[in-house]
N, C-alpha and C positions, 0 to 999 in steps of 0.2 A: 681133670676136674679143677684144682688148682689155676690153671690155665684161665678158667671160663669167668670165673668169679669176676675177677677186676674188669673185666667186657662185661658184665651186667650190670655189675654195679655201675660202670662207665655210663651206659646205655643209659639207667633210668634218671643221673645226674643230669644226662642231655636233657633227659624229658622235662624236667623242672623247669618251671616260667622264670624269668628275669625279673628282676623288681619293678625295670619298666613297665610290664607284662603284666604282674601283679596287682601294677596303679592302674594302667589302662582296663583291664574287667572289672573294677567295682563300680558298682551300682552309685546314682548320685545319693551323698551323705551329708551330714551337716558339718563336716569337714570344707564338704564342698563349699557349703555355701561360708563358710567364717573365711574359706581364703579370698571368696568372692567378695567378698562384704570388703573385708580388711582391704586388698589391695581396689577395688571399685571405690571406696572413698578417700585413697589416695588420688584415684584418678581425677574423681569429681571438684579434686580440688587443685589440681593442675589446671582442669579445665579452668573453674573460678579464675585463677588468675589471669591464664591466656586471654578467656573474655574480659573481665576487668578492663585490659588496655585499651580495647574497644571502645567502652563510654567512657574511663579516666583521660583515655586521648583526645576527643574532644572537649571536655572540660578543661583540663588543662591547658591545651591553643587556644580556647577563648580566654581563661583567665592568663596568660602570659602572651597571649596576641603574638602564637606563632605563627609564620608561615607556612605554606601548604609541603615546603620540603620539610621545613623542621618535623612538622606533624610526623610524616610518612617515617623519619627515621626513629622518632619516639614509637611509633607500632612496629616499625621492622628492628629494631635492636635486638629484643631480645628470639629475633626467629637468628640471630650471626649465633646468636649464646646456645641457642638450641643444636642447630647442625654442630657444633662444637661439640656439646653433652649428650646428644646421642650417639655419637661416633666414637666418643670416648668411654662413655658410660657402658655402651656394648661388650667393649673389650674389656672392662673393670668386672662386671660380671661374669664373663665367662672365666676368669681369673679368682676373685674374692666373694662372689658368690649371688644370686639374684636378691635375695630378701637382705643382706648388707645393702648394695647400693640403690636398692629400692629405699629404703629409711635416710640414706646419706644422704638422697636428690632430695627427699620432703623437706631435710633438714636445710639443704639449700637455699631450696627456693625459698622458703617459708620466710628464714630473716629475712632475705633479701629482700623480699618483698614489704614485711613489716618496717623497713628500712626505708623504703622510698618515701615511706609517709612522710618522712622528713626531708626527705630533697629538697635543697634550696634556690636550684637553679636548672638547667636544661643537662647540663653538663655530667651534673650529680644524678641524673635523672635515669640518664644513657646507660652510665657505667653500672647503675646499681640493677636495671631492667636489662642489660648482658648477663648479668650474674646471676638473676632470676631465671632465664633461657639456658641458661647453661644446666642448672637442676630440673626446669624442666622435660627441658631432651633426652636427660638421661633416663627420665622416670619411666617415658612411655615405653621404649621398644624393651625394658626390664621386667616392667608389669607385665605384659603379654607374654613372656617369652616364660615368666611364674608361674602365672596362670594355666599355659599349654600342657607345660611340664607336669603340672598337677589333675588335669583333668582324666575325667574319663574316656578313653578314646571315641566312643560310639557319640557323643557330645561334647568333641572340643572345640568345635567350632561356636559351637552355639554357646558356649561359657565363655569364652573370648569376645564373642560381641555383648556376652549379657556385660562382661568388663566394660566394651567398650561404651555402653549407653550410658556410662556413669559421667560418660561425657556430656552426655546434655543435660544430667543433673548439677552439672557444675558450670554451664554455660547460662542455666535458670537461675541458680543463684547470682552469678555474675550481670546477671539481666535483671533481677530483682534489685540489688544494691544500684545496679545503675539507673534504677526508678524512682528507688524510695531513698536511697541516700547520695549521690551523687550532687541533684541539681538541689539538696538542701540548702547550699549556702557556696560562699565562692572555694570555699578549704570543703569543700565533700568530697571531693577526690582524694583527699588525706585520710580522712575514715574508711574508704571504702580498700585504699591500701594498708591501711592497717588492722584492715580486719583479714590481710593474707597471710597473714603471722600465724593461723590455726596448723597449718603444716607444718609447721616446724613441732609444734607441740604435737602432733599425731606421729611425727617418728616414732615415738617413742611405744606410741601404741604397736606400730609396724614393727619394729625390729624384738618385739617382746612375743607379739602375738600370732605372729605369722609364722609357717613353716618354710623352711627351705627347701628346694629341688630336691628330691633324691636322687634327682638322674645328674645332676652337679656335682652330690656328694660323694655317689660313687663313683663318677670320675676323676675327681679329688682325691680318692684313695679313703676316701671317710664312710668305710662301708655301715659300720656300728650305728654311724648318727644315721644314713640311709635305710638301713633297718628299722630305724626307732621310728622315721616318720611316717614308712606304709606302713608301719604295725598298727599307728596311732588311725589310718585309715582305715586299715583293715577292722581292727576294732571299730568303728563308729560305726560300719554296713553293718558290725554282726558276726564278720567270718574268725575262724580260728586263724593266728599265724600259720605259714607256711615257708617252707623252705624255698630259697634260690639258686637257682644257676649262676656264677656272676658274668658279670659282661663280659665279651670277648676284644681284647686288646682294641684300641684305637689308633688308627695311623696316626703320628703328629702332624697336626694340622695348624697353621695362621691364620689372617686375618684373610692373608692374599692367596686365601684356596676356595675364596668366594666365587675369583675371577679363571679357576682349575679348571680344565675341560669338561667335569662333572656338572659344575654349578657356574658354569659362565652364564647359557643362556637365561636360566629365571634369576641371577643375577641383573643383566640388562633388565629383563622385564620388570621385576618388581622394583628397580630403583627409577623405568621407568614411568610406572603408575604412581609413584611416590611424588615424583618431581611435580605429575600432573596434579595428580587431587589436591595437595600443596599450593599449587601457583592460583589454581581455581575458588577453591575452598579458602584461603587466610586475604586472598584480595577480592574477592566480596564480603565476606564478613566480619572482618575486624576493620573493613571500609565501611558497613552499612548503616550506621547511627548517623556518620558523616554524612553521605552521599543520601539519607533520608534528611538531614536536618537542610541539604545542600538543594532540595528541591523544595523547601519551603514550609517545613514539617519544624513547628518549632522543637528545644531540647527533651521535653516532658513526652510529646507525640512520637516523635522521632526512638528515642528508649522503649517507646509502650506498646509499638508497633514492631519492635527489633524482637522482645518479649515477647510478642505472639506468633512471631515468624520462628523462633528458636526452639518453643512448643512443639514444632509437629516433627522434631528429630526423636524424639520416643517414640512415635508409631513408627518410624523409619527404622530403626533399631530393633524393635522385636518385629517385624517384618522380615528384616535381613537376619533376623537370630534363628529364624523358622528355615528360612530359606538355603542357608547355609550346609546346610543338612541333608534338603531336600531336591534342591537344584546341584549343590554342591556349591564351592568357594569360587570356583573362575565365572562360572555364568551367572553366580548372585553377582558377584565384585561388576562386571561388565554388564551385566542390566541395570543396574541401579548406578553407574556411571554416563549412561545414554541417557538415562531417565533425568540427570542432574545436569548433562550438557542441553537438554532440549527446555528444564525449566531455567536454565540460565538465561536462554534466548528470548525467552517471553517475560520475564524480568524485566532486562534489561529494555523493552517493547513498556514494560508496561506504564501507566500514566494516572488511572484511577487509584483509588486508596483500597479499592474492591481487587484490581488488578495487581495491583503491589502486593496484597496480602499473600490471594492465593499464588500468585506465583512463585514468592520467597519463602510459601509454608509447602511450596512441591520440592525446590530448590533445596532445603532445608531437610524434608524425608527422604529424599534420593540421594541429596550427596552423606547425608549422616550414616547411613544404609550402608552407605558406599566403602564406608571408613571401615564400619562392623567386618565388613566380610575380609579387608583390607588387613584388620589388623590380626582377622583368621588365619587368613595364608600364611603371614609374613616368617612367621618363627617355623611354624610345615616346615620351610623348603628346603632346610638347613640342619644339619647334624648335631649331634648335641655340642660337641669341640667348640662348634663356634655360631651355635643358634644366637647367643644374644650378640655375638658380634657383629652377624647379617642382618639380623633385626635392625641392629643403632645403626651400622652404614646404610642401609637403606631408609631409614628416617632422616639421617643425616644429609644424604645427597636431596632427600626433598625439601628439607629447610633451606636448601638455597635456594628454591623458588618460592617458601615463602618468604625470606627477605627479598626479595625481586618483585613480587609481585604488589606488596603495599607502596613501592617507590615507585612503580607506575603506573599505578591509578592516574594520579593526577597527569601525569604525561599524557597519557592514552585520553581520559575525560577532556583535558584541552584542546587535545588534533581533533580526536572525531565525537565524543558524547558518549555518554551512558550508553545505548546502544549496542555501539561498537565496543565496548570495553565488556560488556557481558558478553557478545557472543566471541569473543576471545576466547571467556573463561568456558564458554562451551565447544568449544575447539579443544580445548585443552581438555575437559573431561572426554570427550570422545576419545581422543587420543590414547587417552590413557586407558579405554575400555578395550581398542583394539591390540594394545600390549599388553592386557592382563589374559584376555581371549588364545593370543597366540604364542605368547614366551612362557606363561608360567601354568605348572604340573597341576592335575588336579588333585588333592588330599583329601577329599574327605573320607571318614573311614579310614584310611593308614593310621598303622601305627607310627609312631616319631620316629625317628632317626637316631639310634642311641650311641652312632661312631663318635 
């Protein structure tokens, strides 16, 4: 008898859920939605700035009568800051924890940004919009990788694009400032950068109000604080605490077990979907006020028309939030990447004002769509050891295409035309539809990965 005891008791300890476990079966709570909120209007205001450079970049080469190179390296600066801050930012997280370096990038970007108002010269311009790229690289692939960690499993996908549409809340803003206060006067582009200074003041909101991973924590050895956060979940559904199993040992793992026989291949794949939507997506649209003013569309039409093309990423966003779910992550990701390389093509075709609209407001729901499901998968594919650090290398390697891609704009518009330069970028979305199709795992429904 003696004997049997510690085998039962053994037994029903198995039986007990993991905390993971525990987060993953609740019900959506307003837990849910305070971490969605808190980290979605950090997002939205990465987004603001990223777009910002879009119509501050024009403003500025007319009032400084820069060249078409200059221009291009004022809007690819900070995608060099970016690939940087993701890459780095990844691995700071999985180390010091997601909601720390989520508050540090706000805190980054934010002065920097507030900073540029004051640039004096091209030069001061460069270095101070690296250092704004550099905060914001790190923000995104942290937020998503928060977010995942804290969701309900039966709806993590779909809470991850509800994050990611916070993106075109902050692309609207950035499109509204570039309407109504940009072309105010020849210094609007100073107001419009110094109204990027609210992030830094919102750290503070983030790092106070936001919770931490528990799947971080208790890999960190911080089981106590891990408990305290699903209690504080578990509380808001309603349910009594309950007990855990704790997790079972993790291999050590690096940065370079991305590239391990386990996770080589949706390694290639997802840093090759990244490179694409990347090269596609930041070299039409932080080209597009330019390349509409460039066809003859004075600075006021050119912004007001950028503003109704930017609109139709919200139907695109809860579209891909449904879909995600329901198609799953690889076949939402790759339909709605065919769907973004075929309205790039008729874009790039088009000639009317009727023609230009609807094509860059298709252009616009499919590639936004495209992002949603994109930045569902991203954090999936990858164990918890080193979730945010595949996250940021994989953001990271696609930031090299978006600096690549605003520098040759004008290369590609000089040899062959508009045209030709869109159906590039629809080359490249395709592309990147048929490496999301066939290298990377389908998730939806799994649970995470809590090695």
């Amino acid at each position: 008898m003696p004997t049997t005891t510690p085998a039962v008791g053994a037994t029903a300890r198995e039986q007990l859920p993991t905390r993971p476990e525990r987060m993953g079966r609740l019900p959506y709570t307003r837990q849910h939605t305070r971490v969605l909120l808190g980290s979605g209007t950090g997002w939205a205001l990465d987004a603001m700035d990223v777009g910002l450079i879009s119509f501050v970049g024009l403003a500025v080469a007319t009032s400084w009568d820069l060249t078409r190179t200059e221009q291009s390296w004022l809007l690819s600066i900070g995608f060099v800051g970016m690939a940087l801050g993701a890459t780095v930012g990844g691995m700071l997280a999985d180390r010091y924890g997601r909601r720390t370096v989520f508050a540090l990038t706000l805190l980054v970007y934010g002065l920097a940004t507030g900073a540029s108002a004051l640039a004096t010269g091209l030069a001061m311009l460069l270095v101070l919009r690296f250092v704004v790229g550099i905060g914001l690289g790190a923000e995104l692939p942290v937020a998503s990788t928060l977010v995942s960690e804290l969701s309900p499993a039966r709806i993590r996908g779909r809470m991850v694009v509800a994050l990611e549409s916070f993106w075109a809340v902050g692309w609207i803003l950035a499109a509204l400032i570039g309407f109504f206060v940009v072309p105010t006067s020849e210094e609007g582009w100073r107001w419009a950068f110094a109204l990027g200074v609210v992030p830094a003041l919102y750290a503070v909101v983030v790092r106070r109000g936001l919770p931490e991973s528990p799947l971080f924590l208790e890999r960190r050895g911080r089981v106590e604080e891990a408990e305290e956060v699903v209690r504080r979940f578990e509380a808001s559904a309603g349910l009594p605490p309950q007990e855990s199993r704790p997790l079972p040992p993790a291999p050590p793992r690096t940065p370079g077990a991305l590239w391990g026989a386990v996770y080589r291949r949706r390694t290639l794949g997802i840093w090759l979907v990244w490179f694409c939507v990347n090269f596609s997506y930041y070299g039409a649209f932080i080209w597009l006020p330019t390349l509409l003013y460039a066809q003859g569309f004075d600075l006021v039409r050119s912004f007001g028309y950028t503003l109704v093309i930017t609109l139709a990423q919200l139907p695109g966003y809860a579209v891909a939030a449904v879909l995600v779910e329901v198609w799953g992550r690889r076949a939402t990701l790759a339909t709605f990447l065919v769907g973004s390389g075929v309205s790039a093509v008729f874009f790039g075709m088009a000639g009317e004002v009727w023609q230009i609209l609807a094509a860059g407001c298709a252009l616009s729901f499919f590639n936004l769509g495209a992002w949603g499901a994109l930045y569902a998968i991203t954090p999936e594919i990858y164990p918890t050891t080193v979730r945010a650090s595949g996250a940021g290398a994989a953001a990271g390697f696609g930031r090299i295409a978006s600096v690549a891609a605003p520098l040759l704009v004008p290369v590609v518009l000089a040899a062959w035309g508009n045209a030709a330069l869109f159906a590039v970028f629809g080359a490249s979305f395709v592309l990147g539809a048929a490496a999301a199709w066939i290298l990377l795992p389908e998730q939806a429904g799994d649970a995470l990965d809590t090695t």
